[in-house]
C-alpha positions in Angstrom: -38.5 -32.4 55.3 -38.0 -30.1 52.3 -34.7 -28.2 51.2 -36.8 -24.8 51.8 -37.3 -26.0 55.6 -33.8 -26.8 56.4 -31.8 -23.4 54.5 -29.8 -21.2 56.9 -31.7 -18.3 57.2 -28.9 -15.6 56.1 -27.9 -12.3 58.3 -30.3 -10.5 56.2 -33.3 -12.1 56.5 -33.0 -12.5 60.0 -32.6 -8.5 60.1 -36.3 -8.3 58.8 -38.2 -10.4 61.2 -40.5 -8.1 62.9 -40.5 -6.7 65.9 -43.3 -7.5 68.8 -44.5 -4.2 68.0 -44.3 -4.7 64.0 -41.3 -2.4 63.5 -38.2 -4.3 61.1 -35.0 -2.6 62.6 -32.1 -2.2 59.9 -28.9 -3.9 61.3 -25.3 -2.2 60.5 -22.6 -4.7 59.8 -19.0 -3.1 59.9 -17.0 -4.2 57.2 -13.9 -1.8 58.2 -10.9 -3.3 59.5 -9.3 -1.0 63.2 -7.0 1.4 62.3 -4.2 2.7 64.7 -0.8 4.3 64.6 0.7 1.1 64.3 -1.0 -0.1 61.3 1.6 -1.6 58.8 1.3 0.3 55.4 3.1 -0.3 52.0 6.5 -0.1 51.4 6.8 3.0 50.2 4.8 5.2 52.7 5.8 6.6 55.8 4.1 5.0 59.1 1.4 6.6 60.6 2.1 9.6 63.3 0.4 10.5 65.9 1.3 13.1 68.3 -0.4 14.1 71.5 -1.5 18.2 71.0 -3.7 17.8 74.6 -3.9 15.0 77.2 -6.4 13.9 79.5 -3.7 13.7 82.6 -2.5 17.7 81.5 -5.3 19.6 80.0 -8.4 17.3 81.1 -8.9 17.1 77.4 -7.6 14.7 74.1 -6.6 16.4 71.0 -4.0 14.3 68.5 -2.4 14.9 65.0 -2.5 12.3 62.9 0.1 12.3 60.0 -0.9 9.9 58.1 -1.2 8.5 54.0 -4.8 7.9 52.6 -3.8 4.2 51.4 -4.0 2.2 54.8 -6.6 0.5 56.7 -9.6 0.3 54.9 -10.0 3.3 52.5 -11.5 3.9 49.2 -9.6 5.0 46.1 -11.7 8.0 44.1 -11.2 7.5 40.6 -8.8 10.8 40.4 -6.3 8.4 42.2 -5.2 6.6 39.1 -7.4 9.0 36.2 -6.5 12.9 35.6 -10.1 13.4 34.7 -11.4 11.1 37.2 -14.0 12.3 40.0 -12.6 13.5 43.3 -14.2 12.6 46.8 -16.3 15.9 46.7 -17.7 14.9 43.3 -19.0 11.6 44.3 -22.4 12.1 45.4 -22.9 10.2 49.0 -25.9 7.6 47.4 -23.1 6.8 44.8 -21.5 5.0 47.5 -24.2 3.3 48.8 -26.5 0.1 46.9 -27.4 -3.1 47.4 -24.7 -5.5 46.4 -22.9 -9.5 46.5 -21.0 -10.3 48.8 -18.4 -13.1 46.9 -16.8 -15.6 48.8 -14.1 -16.4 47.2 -12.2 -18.7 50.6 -12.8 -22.1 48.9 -11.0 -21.1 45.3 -8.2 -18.7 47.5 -4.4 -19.6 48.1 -1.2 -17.7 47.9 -1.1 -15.4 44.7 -4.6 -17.1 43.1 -5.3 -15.1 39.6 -9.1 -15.4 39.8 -10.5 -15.6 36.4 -14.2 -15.0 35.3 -15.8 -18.1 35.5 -14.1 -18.8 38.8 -15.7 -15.4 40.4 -19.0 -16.4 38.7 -19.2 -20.0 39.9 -18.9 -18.2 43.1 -21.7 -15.8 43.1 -24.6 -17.0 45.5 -27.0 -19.8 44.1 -29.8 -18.0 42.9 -28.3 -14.7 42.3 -26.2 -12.8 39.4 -24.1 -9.7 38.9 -27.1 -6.7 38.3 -26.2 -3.9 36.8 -25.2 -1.4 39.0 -24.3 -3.3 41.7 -21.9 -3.3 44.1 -19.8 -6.4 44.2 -17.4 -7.3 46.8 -14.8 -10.2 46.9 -14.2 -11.8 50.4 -11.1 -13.7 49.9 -9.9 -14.6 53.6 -6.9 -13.1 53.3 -8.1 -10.5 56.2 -6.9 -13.0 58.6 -3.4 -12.0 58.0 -4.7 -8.7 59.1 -2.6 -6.6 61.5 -5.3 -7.3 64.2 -5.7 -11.2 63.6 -3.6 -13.6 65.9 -2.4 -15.0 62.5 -1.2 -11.5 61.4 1.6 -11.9 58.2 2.7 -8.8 57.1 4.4 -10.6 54.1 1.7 -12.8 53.1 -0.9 -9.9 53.9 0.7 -7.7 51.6 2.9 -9.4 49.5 1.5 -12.6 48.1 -2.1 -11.7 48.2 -4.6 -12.9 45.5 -6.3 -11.0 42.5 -8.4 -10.9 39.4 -8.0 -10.9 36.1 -8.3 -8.2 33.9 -11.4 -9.8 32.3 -13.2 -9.8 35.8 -12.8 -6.1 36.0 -13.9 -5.7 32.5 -17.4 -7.7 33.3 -18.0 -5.1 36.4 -16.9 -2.6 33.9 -19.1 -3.5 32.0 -22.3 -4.2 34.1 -21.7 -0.7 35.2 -21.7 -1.1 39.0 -20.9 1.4 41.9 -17.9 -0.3 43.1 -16.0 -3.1 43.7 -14.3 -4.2 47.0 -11.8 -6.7 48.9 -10.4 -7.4 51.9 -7.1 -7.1 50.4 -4.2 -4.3 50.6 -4.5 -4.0 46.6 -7.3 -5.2 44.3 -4.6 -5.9 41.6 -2.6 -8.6 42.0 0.0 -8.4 44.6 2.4 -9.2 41.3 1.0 -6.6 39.6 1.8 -3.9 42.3 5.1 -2.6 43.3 5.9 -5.4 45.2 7.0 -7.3 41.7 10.4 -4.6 41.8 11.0 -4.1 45.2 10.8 -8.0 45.8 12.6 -9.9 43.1 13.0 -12.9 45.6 9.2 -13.3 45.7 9.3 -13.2 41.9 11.7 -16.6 42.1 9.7 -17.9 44.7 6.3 -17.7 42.7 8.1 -18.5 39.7 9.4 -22.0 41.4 6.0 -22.4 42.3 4.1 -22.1 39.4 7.0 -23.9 37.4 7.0 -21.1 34.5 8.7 -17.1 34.2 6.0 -14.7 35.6 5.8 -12.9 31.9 3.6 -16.3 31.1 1.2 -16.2 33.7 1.2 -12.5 35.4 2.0 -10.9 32.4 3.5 -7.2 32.7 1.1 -5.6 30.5 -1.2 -5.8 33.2 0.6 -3.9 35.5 -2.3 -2.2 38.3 -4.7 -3.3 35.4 -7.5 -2.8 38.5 -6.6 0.6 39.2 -6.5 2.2 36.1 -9.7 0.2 34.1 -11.8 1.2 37.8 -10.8 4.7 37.8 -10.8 5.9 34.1 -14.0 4.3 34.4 -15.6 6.5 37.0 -15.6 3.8 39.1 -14.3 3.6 43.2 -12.2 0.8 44.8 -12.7 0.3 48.5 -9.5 -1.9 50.1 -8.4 -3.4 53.3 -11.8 -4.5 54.0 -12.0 -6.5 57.2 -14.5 -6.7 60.6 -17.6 -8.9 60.1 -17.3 -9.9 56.4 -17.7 -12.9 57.5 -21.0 -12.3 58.7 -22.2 -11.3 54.9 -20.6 -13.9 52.9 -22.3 -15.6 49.9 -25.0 -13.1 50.5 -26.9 -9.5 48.5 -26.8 -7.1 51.3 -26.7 -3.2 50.9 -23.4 -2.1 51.1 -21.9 1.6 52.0 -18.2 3.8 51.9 -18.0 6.4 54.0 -15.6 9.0 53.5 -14.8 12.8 53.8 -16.5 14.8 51.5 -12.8 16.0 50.4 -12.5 18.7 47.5 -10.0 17.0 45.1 -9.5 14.1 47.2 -7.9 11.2 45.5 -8.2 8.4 48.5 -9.5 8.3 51.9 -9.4 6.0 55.1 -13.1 5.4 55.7 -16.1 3.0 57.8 -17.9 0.4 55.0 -20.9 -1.3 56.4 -23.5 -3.6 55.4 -27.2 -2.5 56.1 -29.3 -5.8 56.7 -33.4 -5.1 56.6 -33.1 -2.8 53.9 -33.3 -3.3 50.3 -31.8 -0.2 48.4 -31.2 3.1 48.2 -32.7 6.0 46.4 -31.0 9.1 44.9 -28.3 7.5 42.7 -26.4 8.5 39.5 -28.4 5.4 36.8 -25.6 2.9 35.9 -23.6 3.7 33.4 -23.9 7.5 33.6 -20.3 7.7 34.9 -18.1 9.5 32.4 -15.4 7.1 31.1 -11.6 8.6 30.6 -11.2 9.0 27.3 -8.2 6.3 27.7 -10.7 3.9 29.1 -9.7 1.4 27.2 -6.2 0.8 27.8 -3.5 1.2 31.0 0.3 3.0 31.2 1.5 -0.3 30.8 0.4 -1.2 27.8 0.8 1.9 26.3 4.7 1.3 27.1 4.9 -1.9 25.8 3.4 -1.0 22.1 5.7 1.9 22.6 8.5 0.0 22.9 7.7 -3.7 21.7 8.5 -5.0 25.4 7.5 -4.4 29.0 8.0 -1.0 30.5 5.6 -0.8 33.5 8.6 -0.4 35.6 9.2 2.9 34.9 5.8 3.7 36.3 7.3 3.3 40.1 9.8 5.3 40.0 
């Protein structure tokens, strides 16, 4: 028996076997993760609201308000987010957000706090494929399953001690000028490279014990949200807190799609992500690499503060 007659045959392909009366159907994998008033959110938001404006058992009708953050659940941050010159959500056209794609499972390589360099995300990419340019390139790290909807829900672990790349991961997408890159993580940077590193000094002794050197040596301040400012001043959207049936798309190039308002000057936006299986691409795109870049591209906050000052300073950013 060959290797060819023994492959799983992926989501994908499956999607294009023909109908009895020749028709191939495009399947829609959701990608989002459920979203409800009791979704946890970071630190330093508010909880979701919502308030009852009709009722079914009153006014045999529902209407709710919904006060609400952009940042929770699965959402995309628009490059204006973390860039002054960045586009907002009305400025993205809709086929910008939608192209074929990987789909990186990263489970095998992923612990508590992992710092995912290049070669690790490349020796991860499916056998047989590569990073195109203009991609879309998603990382599926597991760390969903400490979801707010999984029975092994962690709010701690979930938003605290989740994984990350390196800066020189987001500076080969940067450079291979894709769409956008995703996770099913709260934050794309490091969780040590987010707020949590000053509002939780006892998780900074914890990983400190655990990695058996100061966290300036291995998680370096001068990358401080290195992710969020090299994505955005580079025209390019982050989608977070992806969840539902990545599991379903692993290891595999799938078109891939974020869906959310068409806000004027939006900076962030809860949104549906899906994978289409049967389809191949999309037409109507921007051309990679016709993005405008910030002219600041180049460099974050943080390490304009430390050759400022000669030491770290990326704590005065979260004030």
């Amino acid at each position: 028996m060959t290797e060819a007659s023994v492959r799983p045959v992926s989501a994908d392909e499956r999607a294009r076997q023909a109908q009895p009366d020749g028709r191939v159907l495009m399947r829609v994998v959701d990608l989002t993760q459920p979203w409800g008033d009791r979704i946890p959110t970071w630190p330093q938001f508010a909880s979701v609201e919502v308030t009852d404006i009709n009722t079914h058992q009153r006014h045999r009708k529902s209407t709710v308000l919904v006060k609400t953050n952009m940042h929770t659940g699965t959402h995309i941050d628009a490059p204006f987010h973390y860039a002054e010159t960045g586009k907002a959500l009305d400025q993205i056209p809709l086929a910008d957000l939608v192209g074929t794609g990987l789909v990186i499972d990263l489970r095998p390589i992923t612990r508590a706090w992992s710092y995912y360099s290049l070669q690790d995300v490349l020796d991860r990419v499916p056998a047989g494929e590569e990073i195109r340019e203009g991609d879309v390139v998603v990382f599926y790290t597991g760390w969903e399953q400490y979801n707010w909807t999984k029975p092994t829900r962690d709010d701690v672990m979930y938003f605290d001690r989740h994984p990350g790349p390196q800066p020189e991961v987001i500076d080969y997408l940067v450079d291979k000028k894709i769409k956008w890159v995703g996770a099913d993580l709260a934050a794309i940077d490091h969780s040590l490279h987010t707020r949590i590193r000053f509002m939780r000094p006892d998780l900074v002794s914890e990983y400190e014990q655990l990695t058996g050197r100061p966290i300036e040596d291995t998680l370096p301040e001068r990358d401080f949200e290195y992710v969020h400012y090299t994505t955005a001043r580079n025209n390019i959207c982050m989608l977070e807190n992806l969840g539902g049936e990545l599991a379903e798309v692993a290891s595999q190039r799938v078109v891939l799609g974020a869906f959310p308002w068409r806000w004027v000057g939006g900076e962030g936006c809860i949104c549906r992500v899906a994978a289409f299986l049967g389809v191949d691409d999309v037409a109507g795109a921007s051309p990679p690499g016709t993005q405008p870049r910030a002219a600041d591209a180049g460099t974050t906050p943080a390490r304009v503060l430390l050759a400022r000052n000669g030491k770290p300073g990326a704590a005065s950013l979260v004030e």
